[in-house]
LUMZAKE-951982 format. One record per atom (N, C-alpha, C, O): residue in one letter; atom name; x, y, z. Coordinates in Angstrom, 3 decimals, padded with zeros to 6 digits. Each point is the difference from the previous one (the first is absolute). Example, Ala and Ser with C-alpha at 12.3 -4.5 7.8 and 13.67 -1.06 7.14 Angstrom:
2
+------+------+----------+----------+----------+
: rest : atom :     east :    north :       up :
+------+------+----------+----------+----------+
:    a :    N :  013.190 : -005.690 :  007.800 :
:    a :   CA : -000.890 :  001.190 :  000.000 :
:    a :    C :  000.900 :  001.200 :  000.000 :
:    a :    O :  001.036 : -000.019 :  000.665 :
:    s :    N : -001.386 :  001.069 : -001.385 :
:    s :   CA :  000.820 :  001.190 :  000.060 :
:    s :    C : -000.770 :  001.090 :  000.730 :
:    s :    O :  000.509 :  001.108 :  000.169 :
+------+------+----------+----------+----------+
This chain:
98
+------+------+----------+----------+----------+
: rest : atom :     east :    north :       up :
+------+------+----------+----------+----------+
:    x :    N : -022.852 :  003.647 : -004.817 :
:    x :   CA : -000.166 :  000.714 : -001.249 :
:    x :    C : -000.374 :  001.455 :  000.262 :
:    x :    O :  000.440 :  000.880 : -000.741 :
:    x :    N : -001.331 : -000.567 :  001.891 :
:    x :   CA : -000.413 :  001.535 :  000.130 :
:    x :    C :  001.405 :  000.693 :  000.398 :
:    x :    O :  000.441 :  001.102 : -000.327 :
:    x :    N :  000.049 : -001.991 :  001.044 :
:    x :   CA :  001.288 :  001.034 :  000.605 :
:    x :    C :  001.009 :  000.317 : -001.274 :
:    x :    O :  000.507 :  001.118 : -000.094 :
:    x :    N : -000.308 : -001.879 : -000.624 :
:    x :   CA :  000.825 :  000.183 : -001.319 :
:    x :    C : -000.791 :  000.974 : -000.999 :
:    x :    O :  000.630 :  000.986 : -000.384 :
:    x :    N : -001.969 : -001.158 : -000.087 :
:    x :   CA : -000.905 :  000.991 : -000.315 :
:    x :    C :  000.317 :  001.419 :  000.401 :
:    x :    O :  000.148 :  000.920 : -000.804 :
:    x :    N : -000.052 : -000.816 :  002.162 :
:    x :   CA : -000.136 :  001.288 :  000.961 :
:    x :    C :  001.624 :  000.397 : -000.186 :
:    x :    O :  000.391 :  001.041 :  000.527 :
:    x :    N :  000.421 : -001.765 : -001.179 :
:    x :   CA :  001.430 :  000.759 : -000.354 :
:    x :    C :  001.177 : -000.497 :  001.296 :
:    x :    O :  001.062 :  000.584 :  000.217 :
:    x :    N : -001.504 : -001.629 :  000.432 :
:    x :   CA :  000.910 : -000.564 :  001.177 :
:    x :    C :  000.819 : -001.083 : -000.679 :
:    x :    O : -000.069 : -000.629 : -001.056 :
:    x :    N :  000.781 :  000.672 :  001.989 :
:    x :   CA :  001.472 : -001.347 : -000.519 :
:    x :    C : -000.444 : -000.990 :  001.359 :
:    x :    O :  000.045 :  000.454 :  001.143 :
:    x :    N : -000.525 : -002.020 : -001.476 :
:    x :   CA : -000.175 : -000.784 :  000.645 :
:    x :    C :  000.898 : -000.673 : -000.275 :
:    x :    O :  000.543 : -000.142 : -001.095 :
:    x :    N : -000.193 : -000.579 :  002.603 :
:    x :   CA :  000.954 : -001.149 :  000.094 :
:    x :    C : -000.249 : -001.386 :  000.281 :
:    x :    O : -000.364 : -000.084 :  001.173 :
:    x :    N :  000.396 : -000.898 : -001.659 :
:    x :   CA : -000.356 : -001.616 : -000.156 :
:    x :    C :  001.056 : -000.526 :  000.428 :
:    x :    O :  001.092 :  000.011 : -000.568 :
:    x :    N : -001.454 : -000.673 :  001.956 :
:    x :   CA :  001.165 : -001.465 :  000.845 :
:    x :    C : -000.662 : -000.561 : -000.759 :
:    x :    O : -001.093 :  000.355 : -000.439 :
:    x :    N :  002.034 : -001.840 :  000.066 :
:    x :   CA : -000.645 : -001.374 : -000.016 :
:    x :    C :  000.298 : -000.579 :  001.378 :
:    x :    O :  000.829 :  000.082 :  000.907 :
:    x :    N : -002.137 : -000.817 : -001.293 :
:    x :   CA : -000.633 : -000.588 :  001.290 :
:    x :    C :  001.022 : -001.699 :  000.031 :
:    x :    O :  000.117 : -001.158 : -000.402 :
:    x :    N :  000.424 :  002.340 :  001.296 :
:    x :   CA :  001.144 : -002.051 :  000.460 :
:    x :    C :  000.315 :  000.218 :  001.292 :
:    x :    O : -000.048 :  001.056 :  000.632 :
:    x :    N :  000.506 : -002.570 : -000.147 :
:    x :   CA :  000.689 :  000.027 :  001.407 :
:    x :    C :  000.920 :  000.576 : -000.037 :
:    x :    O :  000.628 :  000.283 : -001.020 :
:    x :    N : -000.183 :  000.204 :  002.882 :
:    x :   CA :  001.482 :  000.617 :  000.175 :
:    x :    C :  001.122 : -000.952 : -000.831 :
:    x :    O : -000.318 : -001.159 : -000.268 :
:    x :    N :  000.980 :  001.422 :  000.068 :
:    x :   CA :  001.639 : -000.506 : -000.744 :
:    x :    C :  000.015 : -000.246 : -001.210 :
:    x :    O :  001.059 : -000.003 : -000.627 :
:    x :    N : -002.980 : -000.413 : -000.296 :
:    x :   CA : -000.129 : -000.313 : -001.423 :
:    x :    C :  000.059 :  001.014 : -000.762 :
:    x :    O : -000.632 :  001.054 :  000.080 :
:    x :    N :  001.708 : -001.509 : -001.126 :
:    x :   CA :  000.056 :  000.953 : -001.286 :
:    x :    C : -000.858 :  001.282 : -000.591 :
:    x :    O : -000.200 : -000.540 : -001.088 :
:    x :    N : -000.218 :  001.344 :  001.003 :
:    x :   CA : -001.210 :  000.288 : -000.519 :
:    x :    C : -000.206 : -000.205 : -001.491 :
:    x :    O : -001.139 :  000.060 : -000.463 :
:    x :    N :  002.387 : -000.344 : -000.450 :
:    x :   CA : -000.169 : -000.183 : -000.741 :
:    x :    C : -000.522 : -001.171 : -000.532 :
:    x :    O : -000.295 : -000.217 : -001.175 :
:    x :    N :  000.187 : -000.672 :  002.335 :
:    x :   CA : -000.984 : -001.310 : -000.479 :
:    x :    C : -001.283 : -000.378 :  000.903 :
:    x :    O : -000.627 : -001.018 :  000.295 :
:    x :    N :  000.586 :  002.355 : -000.029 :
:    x :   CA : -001.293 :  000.168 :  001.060 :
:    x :    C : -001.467 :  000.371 : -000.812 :
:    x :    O :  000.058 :  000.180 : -001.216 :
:    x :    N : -001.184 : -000.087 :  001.824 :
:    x :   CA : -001.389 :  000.522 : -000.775 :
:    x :    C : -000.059 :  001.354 : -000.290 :
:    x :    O :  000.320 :  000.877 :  000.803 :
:    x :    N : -000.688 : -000.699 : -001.835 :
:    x :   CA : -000.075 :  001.723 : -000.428 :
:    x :    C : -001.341 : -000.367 : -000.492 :
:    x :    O : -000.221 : -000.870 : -000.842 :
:    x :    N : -000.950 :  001.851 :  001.636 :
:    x :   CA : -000.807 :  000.509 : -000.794 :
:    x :    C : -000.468 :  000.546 : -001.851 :
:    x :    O :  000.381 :  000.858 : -000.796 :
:    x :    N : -001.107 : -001.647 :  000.820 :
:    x :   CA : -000.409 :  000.631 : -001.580 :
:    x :    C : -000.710 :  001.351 : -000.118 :
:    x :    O :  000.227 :  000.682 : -000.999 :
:    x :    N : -000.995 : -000.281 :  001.858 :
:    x :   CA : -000.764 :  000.711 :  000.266 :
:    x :    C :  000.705 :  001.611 :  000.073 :
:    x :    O : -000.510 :  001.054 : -000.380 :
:    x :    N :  001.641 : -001.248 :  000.908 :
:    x :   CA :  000.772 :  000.937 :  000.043 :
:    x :    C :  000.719 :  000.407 : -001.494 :
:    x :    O :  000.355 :  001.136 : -000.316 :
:    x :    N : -000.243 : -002.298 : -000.471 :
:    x :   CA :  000.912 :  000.404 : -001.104 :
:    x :    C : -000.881 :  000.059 : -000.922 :
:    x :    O :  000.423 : -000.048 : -001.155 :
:    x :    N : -001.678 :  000.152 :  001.345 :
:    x :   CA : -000.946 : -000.223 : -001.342 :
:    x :    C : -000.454 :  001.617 :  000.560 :
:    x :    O : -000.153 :  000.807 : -000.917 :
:    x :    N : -000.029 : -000.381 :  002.053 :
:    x :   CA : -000.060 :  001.182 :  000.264 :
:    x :    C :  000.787 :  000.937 : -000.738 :
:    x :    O : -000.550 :  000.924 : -000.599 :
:    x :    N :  001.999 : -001.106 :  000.588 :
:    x :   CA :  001.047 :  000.845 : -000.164 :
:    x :    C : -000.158 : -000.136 : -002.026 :
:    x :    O : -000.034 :  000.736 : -000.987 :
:    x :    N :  000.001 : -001.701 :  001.229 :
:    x :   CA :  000.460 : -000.252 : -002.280 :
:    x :    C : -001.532 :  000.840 : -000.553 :
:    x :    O : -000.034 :  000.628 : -001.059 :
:    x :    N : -000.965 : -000.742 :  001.836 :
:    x :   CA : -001.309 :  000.536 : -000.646 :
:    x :    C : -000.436 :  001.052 :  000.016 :
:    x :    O : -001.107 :  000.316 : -000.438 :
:    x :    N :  002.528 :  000.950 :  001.341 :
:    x :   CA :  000.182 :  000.466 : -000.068 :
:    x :    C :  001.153 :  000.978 : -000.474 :
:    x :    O :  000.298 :  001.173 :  000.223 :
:    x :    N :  000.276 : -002.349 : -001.084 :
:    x :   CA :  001.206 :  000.473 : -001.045 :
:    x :    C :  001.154 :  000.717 :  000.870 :
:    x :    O :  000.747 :  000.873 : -000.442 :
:    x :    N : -000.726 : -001.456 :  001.921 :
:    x :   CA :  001.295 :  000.170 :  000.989 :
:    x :    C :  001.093 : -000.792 :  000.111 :
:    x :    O : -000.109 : -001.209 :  000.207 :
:    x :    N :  000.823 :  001.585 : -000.286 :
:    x :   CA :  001.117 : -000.977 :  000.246 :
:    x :    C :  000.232 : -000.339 :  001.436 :
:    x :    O : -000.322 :  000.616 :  001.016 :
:    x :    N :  001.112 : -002.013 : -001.215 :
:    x :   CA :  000.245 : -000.985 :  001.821 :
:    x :    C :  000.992 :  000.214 :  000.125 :
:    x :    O :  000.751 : -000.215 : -000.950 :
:    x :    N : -000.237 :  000.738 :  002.153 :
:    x :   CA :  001.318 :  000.153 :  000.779 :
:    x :    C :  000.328 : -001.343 :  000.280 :
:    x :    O : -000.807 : -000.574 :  000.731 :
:    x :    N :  001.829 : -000.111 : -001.141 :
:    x :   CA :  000.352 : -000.897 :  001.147 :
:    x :    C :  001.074 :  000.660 :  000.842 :
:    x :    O :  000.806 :  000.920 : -000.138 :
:    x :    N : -001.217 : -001.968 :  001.253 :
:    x :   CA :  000.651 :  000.578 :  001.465 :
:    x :    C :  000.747 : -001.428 :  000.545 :
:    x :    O : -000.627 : -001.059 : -000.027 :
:    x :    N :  001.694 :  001.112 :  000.407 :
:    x :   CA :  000.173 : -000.704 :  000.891 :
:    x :    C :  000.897 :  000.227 :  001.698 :
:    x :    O :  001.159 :  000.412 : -000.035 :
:    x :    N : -001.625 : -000.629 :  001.000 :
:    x :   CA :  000.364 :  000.048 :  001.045 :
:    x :    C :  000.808 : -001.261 :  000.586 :
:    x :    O : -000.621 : -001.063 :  000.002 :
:    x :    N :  001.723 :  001.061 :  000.414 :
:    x :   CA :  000.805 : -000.881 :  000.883 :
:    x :    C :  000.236 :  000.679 :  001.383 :
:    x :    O : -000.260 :  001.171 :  000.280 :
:    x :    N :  000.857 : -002.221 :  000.619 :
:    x :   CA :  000.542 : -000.296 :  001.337 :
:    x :    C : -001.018 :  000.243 :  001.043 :
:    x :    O :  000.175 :  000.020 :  001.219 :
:    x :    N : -001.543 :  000.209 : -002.057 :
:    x :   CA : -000.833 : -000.128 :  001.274 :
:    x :    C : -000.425 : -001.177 :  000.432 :
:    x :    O : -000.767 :  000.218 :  000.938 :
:    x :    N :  000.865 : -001.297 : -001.130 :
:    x :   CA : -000.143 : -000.927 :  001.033 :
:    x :    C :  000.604 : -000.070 :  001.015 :
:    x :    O : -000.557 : -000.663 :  000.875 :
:    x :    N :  001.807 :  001.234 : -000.557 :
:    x :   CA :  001.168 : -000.323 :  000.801 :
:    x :    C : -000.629 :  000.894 :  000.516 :
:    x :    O : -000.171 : -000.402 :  001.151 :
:    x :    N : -000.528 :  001.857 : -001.295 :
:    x :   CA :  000.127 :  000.942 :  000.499 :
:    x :    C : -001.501 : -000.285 :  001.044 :
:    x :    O : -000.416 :  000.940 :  000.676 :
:    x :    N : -000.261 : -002.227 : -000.644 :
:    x :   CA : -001.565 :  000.307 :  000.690 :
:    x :    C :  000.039 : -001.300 :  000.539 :
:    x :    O : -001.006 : -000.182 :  000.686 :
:    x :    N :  001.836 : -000.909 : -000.713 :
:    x :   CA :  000.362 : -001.246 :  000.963 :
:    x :    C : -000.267 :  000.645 :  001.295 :
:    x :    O :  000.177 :  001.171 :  000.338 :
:    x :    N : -000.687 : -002.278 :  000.384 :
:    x :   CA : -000.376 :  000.301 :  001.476 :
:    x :    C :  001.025 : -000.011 :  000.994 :
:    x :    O :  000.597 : -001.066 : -000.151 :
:    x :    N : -000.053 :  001.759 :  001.160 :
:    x :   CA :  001.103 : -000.199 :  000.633 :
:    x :    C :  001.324 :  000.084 : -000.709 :
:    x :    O :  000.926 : -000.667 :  000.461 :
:    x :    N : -000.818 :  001.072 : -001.043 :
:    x :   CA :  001.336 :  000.464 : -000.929 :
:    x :    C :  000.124 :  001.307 : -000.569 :
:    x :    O : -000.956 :  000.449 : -000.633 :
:    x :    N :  001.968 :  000.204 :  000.766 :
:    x :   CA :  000.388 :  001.311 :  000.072 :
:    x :    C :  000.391 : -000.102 : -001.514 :
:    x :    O :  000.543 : -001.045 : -000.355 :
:    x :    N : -000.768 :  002.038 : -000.581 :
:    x :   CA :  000.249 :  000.501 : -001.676 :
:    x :    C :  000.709 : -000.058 : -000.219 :
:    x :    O :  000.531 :  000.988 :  000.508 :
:    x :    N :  000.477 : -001.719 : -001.243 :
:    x :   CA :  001.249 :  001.024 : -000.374 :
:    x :    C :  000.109 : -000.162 : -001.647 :
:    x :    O : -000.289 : -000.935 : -000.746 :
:    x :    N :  000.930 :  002.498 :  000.464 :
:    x :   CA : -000.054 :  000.219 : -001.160 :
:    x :    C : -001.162 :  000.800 : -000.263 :
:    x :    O : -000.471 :  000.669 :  000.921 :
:    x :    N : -000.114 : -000.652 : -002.200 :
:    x :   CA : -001.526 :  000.574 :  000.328 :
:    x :    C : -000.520 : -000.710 : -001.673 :
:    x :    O :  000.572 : -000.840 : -000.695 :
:    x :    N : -001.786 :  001.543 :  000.483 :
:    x :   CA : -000.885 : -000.737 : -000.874 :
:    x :    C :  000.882 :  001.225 : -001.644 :
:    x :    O :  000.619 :  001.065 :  000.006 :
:    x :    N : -001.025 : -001.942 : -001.023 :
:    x :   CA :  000.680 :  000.934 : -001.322 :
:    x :    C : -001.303 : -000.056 : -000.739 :
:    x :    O : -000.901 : -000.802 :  000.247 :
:    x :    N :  000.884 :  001.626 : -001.079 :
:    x :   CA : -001.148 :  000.464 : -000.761 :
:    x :    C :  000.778 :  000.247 : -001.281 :
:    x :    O :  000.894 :  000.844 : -000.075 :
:    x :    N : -001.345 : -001.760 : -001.104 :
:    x :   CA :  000.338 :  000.061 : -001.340 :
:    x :    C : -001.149 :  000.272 : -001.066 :
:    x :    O : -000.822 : -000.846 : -000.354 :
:    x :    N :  000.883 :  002.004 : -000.050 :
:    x :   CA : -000.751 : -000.025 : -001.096 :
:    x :    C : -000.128 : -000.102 : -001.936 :
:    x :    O :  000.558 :  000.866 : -000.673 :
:    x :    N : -001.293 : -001.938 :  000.047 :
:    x :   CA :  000.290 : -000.189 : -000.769 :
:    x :    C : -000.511 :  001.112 : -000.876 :
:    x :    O : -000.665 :  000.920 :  000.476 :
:    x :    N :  001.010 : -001.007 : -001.914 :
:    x :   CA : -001.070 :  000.693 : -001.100 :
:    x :    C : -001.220 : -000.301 : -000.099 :
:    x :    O : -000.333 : -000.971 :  000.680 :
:    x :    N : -000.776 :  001.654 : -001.532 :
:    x :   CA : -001.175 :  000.449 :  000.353 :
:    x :    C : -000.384 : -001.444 : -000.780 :
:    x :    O :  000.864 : -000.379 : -000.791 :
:    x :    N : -001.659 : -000.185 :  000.878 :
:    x :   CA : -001.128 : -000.968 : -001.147 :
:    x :    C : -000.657 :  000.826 : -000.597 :
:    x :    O : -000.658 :  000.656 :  000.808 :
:    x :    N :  000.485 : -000.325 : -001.906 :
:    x :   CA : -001.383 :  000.637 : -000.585 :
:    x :    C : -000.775 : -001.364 : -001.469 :
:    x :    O :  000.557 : -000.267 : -001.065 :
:    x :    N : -001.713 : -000.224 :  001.497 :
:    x :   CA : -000.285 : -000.935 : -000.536 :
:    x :    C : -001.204 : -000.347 : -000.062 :
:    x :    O : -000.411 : -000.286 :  001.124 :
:    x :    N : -000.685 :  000.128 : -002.258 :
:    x :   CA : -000.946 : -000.165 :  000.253 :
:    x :    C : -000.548 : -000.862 :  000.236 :
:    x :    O :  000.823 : -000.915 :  000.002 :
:    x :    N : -001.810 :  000.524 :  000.236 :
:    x :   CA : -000.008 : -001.448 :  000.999 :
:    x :    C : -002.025 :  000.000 : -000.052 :
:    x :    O : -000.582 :  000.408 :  001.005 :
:    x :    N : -000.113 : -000.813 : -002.031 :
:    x :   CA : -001.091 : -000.104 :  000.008 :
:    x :    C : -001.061 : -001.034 : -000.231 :
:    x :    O : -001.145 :  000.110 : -000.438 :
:    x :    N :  002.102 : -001.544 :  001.011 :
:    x :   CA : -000.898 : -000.780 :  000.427 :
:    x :    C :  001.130 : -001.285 :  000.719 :
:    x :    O :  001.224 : -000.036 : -000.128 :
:    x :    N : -002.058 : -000.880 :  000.846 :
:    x :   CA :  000.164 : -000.481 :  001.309 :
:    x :    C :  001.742 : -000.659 : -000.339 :
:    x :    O :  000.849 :  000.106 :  000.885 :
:    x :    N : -000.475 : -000.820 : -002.362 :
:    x :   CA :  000.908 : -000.646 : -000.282 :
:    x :    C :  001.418 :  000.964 : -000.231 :
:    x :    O :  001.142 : -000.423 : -000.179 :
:    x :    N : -001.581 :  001.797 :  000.240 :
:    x :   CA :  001.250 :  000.939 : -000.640 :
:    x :    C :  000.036 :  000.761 :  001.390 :
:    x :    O :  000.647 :  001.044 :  000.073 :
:    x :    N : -001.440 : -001.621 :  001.222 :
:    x :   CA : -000.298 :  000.885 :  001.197 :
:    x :    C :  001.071 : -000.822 :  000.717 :
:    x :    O :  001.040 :  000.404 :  000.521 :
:    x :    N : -001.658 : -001.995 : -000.634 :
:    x :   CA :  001.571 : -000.905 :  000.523 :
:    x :    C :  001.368 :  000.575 : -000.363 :
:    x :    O :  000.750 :  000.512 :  000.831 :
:    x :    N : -000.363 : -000.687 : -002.707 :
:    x :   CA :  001.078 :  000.343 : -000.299 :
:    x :    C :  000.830 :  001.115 :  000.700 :
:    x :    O :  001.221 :  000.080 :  000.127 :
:    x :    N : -002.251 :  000.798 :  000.312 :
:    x :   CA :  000.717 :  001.375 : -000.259 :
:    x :    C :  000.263 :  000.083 :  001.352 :
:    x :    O :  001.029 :  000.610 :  000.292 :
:    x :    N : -001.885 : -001.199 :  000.877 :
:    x :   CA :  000.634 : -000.543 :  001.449 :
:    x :    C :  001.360 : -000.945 : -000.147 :
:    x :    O :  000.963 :  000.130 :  000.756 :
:    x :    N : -001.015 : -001.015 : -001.741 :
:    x :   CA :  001.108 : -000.715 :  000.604 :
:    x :    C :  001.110 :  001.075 : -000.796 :
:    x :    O :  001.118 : -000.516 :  000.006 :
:    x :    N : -001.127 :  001.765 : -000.634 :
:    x :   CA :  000.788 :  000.440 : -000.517 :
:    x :    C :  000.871 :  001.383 :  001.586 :
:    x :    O :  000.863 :  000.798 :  000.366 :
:    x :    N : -001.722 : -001.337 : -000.195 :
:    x :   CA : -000.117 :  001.356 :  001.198 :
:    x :    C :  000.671 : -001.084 :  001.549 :
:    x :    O :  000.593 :  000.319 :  001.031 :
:    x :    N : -001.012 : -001.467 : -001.515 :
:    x :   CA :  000.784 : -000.952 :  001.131 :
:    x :    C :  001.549 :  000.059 : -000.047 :
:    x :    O :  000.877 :  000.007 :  000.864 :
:    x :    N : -000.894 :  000.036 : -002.334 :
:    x :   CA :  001.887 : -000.345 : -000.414 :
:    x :    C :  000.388 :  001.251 :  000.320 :
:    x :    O :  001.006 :  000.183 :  000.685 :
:    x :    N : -001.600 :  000.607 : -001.047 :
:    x :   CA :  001.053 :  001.616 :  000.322 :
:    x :    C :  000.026 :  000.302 :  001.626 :
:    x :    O :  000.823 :  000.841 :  000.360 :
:    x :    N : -001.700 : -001.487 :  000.709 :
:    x :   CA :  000.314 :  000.117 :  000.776 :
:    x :    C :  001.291 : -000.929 :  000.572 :
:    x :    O :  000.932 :  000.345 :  000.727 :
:    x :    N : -001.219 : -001.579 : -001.299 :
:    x :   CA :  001.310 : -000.967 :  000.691 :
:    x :    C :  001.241 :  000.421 : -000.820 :
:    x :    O :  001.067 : -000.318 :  000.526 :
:    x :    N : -001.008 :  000.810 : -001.417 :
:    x :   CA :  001.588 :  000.634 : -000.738 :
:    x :    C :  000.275 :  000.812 :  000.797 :
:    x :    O :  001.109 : -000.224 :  000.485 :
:    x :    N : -002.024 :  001.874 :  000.259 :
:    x :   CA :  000.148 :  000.482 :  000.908 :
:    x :    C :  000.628 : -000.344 :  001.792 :
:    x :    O :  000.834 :  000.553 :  000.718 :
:    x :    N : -001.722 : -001.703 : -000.559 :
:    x :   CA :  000.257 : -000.813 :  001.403 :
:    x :    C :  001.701 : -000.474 : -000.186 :
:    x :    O :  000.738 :  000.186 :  000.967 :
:    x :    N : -000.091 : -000.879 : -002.410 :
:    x :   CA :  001.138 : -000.909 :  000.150 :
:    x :    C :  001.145 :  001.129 :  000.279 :
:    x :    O :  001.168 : -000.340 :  000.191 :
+------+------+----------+----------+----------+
């Protein structure tokens, strides 16, 4: 929250294993209750081909793609509209990923 306060653009992985979706991976609340309570909008992001690209003993090919969706702007001020608005932020990443 201070770094968003202080006028920075933070970036949120979900926390999953190598090869899992992120779009059905854990996302912090903490992060998006940060961002909505501060009347910011959520980037979704999604990144492909990096798994292929960090396998052990195997050489890259191709490289990783970076898709970005439209902004979320949404307010989100208590724990049940904090879920919603994650799993809203899940789907725009896996429409991104397909």
């Amino acid at each position: 929250r201070g770094a968003l306060e202080a006028g920075h653009s933070v970036v949120v992985f979900a926390e999953n294993a190598v090869g899992s979706p992120a779009h059905k991976c854990r996302f912090r609340l903490d992060a998006i209750h940060a961002a909505t309570s501060l009347g910011l909008g959520i980037l979704p992001v999604a990144l492909t081909g990096t798994a292929e690209m960090f396998q052990a003993g195997r050489r890259a090919r191709g490289g990783a793609r970076v898709r970005i969706g439209e902004p979320i702007h949404r307010a989100a001020a208590g724990h049940a509209e904090l879920v919603e608005l994650r799993e809203q932020i899940r789907r725009a990443i896996g429409e991104l990923s397909a």
